[in-house]
C-alpha positions as CSV (number, residue, x, y, z in Angstrom):
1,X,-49.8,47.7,3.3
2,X,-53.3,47.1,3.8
3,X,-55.1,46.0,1.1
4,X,-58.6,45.5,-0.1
5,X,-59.7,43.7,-3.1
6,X,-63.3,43.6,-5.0
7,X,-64.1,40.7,-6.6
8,X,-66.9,39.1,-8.9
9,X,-68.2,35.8,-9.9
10,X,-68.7,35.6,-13.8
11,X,-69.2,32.6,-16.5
12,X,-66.1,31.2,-17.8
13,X,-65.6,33.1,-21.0
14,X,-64.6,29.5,-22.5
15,X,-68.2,28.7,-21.3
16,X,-70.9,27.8,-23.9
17,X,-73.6,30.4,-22.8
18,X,-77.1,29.7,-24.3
19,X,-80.4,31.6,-23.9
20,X,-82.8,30.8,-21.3
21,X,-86.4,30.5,-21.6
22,X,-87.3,33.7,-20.2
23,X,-85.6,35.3,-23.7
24,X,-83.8,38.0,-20.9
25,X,-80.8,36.0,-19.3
26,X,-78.5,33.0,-19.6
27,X,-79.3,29.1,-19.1
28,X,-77.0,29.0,-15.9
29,X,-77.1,24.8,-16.4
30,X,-73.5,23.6,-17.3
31,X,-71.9,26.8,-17.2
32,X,-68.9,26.7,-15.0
33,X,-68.3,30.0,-12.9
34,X,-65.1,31.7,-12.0
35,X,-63.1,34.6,-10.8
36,X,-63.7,37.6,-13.2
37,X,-60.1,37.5,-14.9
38,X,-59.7,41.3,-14.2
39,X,-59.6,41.0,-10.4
40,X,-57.3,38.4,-10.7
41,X,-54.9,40.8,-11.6
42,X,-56.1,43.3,-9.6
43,X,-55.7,40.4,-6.4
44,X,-52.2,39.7,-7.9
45,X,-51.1,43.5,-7.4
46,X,-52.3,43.5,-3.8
47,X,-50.4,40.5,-2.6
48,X,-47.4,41.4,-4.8
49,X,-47.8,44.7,-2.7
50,X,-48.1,43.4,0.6
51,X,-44.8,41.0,-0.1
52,X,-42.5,44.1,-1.2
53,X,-44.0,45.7,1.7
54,X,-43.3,42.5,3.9
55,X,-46.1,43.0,6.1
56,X,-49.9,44.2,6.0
57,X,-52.9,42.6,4.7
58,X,-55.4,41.6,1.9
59,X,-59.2,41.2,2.3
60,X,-61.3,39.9,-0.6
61,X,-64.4,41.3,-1.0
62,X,-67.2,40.2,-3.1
63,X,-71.4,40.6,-3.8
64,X,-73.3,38.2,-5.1
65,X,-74.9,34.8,-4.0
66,X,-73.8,31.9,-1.7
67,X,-72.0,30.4,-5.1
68,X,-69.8,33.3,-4.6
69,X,-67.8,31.9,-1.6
70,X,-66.3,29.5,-4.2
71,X,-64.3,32.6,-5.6
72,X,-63.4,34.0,-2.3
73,X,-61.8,30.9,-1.5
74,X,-59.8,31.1,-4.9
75,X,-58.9,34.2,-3.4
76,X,-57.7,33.1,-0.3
77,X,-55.9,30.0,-1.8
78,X,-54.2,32.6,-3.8
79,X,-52.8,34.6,-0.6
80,X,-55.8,36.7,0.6
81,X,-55.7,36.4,4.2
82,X,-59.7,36.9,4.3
83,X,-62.6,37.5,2.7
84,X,-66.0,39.0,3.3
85,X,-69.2,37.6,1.3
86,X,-72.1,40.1,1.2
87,X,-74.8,37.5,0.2
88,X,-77.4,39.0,-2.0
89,X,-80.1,37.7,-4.4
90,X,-81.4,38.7,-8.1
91,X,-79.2,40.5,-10.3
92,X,-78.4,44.6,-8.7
93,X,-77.2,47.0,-10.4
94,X,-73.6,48.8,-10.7
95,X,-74.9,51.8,-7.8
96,X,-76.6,49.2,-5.9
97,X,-73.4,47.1,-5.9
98,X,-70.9,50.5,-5.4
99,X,-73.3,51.6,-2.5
100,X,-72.9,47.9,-0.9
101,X,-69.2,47.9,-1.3
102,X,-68.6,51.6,0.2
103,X,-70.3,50.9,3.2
104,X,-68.4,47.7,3.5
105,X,-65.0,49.3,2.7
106,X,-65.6,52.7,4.8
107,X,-65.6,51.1,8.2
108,X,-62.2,49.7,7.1
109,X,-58.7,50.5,7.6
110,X,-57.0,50.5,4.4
111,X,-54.2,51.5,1.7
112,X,-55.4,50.9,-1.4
113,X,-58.5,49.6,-2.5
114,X,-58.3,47.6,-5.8
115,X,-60.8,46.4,-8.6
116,X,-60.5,44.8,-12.0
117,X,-61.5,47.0,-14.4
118,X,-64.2,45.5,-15.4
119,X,-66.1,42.2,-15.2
120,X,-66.8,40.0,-18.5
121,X,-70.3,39.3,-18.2
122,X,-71.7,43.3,-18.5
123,X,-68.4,45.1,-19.4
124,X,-70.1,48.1,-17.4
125,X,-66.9,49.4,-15.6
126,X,-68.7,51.5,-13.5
127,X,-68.4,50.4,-9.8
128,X,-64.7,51.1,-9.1
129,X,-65.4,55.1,-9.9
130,X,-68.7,54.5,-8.4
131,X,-67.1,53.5,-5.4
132,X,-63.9,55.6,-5.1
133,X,-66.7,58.5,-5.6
134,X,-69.3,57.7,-2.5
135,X,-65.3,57.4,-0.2
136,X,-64.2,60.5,-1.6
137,X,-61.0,58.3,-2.4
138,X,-58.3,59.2,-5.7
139,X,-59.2,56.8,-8.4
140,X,-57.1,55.6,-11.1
141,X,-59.1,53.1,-14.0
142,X,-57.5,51.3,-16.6
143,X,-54.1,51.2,-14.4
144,X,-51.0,49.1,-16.6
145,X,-47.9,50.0,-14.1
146,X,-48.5,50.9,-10.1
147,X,-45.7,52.2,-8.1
148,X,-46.3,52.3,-4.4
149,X,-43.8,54.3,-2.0
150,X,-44.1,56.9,1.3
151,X,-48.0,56.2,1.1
152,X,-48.2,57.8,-2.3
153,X,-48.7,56.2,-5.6
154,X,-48.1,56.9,-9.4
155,X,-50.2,54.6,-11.8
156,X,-50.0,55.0,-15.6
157,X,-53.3,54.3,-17.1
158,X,-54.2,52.9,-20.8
159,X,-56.1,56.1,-22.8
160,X,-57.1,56.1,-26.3
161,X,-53.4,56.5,-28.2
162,X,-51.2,56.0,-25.4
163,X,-50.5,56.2,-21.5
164,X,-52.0,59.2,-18.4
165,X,-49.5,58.7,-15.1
166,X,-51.6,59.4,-12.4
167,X,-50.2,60.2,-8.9
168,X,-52.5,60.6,-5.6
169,X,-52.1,60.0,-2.1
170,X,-53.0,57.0,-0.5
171,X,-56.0,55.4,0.2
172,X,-56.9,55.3,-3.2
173,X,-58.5,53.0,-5.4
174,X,-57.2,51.2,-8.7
175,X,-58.8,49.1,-11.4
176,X,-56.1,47.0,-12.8
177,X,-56.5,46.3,-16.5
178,X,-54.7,43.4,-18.0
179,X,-50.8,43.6,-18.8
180,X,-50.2,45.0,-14.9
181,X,-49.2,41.8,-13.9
182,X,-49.5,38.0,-14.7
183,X,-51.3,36.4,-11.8
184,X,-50.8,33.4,-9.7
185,X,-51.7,30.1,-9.7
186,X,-52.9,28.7,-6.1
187,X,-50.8,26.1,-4.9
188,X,-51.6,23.2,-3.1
189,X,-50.3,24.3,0.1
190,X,-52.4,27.5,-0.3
191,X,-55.4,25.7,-1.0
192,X,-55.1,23.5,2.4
193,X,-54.8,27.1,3.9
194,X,-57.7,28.8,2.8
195,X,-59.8,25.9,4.6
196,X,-58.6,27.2,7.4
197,X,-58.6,31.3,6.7
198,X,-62.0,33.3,7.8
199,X,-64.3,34.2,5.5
200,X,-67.1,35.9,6.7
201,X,-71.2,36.6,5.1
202,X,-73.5,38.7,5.7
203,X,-76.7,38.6,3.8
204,X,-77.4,42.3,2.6
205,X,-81.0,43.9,1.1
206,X,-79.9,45.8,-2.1
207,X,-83.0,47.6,-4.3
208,X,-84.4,46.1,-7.5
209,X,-81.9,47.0,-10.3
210,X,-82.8,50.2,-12.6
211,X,-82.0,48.5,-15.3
212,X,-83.5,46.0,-16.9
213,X,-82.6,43.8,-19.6
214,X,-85.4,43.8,-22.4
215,X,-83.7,40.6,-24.4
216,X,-81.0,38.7,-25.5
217,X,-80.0,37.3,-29.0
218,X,-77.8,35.2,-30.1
219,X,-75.0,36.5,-32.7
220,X,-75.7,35.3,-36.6
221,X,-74.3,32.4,-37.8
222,X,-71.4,32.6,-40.0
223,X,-72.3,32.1,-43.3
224,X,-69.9,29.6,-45.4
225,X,-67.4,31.2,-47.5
226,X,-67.0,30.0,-51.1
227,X,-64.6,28.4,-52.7
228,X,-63.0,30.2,-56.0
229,X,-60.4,27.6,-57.0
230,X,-56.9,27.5,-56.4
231,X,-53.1,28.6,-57.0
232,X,-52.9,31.6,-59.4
233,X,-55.4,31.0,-61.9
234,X,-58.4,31.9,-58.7
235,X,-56.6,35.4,-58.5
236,X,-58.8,37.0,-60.9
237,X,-62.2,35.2,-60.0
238,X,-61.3,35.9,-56.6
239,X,-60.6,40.1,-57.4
240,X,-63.6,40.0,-59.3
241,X,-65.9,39.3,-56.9
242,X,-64.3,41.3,-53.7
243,X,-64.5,44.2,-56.6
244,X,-68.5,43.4,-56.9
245,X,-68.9,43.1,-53.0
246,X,-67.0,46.3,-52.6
247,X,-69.6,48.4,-54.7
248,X,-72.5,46.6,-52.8
C-alpha cells in the first residue's frame, strides 16, 4: 500500500492571533505553528493502512516555507517514511497549490492519495478535488469510514443529514474529516528516527495568488450580561425582558 499524504502548516488554533500592521494578515510573532489537525488524521489513515497491509509506504507532502520542515518531521516521527518539502514564498492560492501538488504526485507510484479536508487557517477545502481533478483520480471529500481491499475502496462521506458511501478504484484520493480515526502521538523512539529519515526540498516558483485579502477584523467584544437577581423571585424580571428583546 503506497501511500501519499498532503500536509499543511497552520497556527495553533489555541493560538492568540492578532492583526498585523498591514490590516490584511496575522502578527506571525508568538504564534506557535503546527500540523493542520485535519491531515493528522488523514496521516493516521495512511499508516494504519500500510500496517494492515503489512508492507508499502507513506510520503508526506507539503507547500509552504522552510518553517514547514518542522511538520514534515512531525510527520515522519509519526511513521511517515519520507517527506518532500516544496519550498515556496508568499501566500498562493488553492490552484496554485493543487497545480504544485499534481505535478509532484503524478510522477509518483501510488495507492491512495490522502488530504485533510480542510486546513484551519482559510477553511477553503478546495485543493483535494482540485488535485484529484488535474490526476484524473476518484475523489472522495468529507470521508468518516475507509475500507481498503483488492485495490478498491468504499468510503462513506459526511453530507448535510446523513452519510454517501462512495466506492472507486484505486488510486484515488480522500480528504479525511475528523471522527475517521484518532491519531497518534509520536513517540520518542520515532522521533530519534525521523532524524535519520529523508526528507527532501525543492524550492518551487508558484504565480501571485488571485485572491487577495482586502482586510481583517477582529470579532466584537462580548458585551456583559446583566444581572436580574436571583432564585425564583428574578423569573419574572428575567421573562420580561427576553419578552422585550424578542419584539426588538
Amino acid at each position: 500500500m503506497k501511500s501519499i499524504v498532503c500536509i499543511k502548516r497552520v497556527p495553533d488554533s489555541e493560538a492568540r492571533i492578532r492583526i498585523a500592521g498591514d490590516g490584511r494578515s496575522i502578527d506571525p510573532s508568538g504564534v506557535k505553528h503546527v500540523m493542520n489537525p485535519y491531515d493528522e488524521v488523514a496521516l493516521e489513515e495512511a499508516l494504519r493502512l500500510k500496517e494492515a497491509a503489512g508492507e508499502g509506504s507513506v510520503t508526506v507532502v507539503s507547500v509552504g516555507p522552510e518553517a514547514s520542515k518542522e511538520i514534515l518531521r512531525t510527520a515522519l516521527a509519526m511513521g511517515a517514511d519520507d517527506a518532500v518539502l516544496l519550498q515556496c514564498a508568499g501566500s498562493p492560492d488553492g490552484l496554485a497549490i493543487a497545480r504544485a501538488l499534481a505535478a509532484e504526485i503524478g510522477g509518483r507510484e501510488r495507492d491512495l492519495v490522502l488530504f485533510g479536508k480542510q486546513a484551519i487557517d482559510d477553511d477553503n477545502m478546495q485543493v483535494p478535488a482540485m488535485v484529484a481533478e488535474l490526476l484524473h483520480l476518484p475523489c472522495a471529500t468529507v470521508v468518516v469510514e475507509l475500507e481498503i481491499a483488492d485495490g478498491h475502496a468504499v468510503a462513506r462521506r459526511e453530507v448535510e443529514g446523513g452519510h454517501e458511501v462512495i466506492e472507486f478504484d484505486l488510486p484515488g484520493v480522500v480528504s479525511a474529516q475528523k471522527g475517521l480515526n484518532e491519531p497518534r502521538y509520536p513517540s520518542l523512539k520515532g522521533i530519534m528516527a525521523a532524524k535519520k529519515k529523508p526528507l527532501e526540498v525543492r524550492d518551487v516558483e508558484l504565480p501571485e495568488s488571485k485572491v487577495q485579502i482586502l482586510s481583517l477584523e477582529e470579532p466584537p467584544a462580548r458585551q456583559s450580561g446583566d444581572v436580574v437577581g436571583g432564585g425564583a423571585e428574578a423569573v419574572p424580571e428575567l421573562v420580561r425582558r427576553l419578552r422585550e428583546r424578542a419584539l426588538l
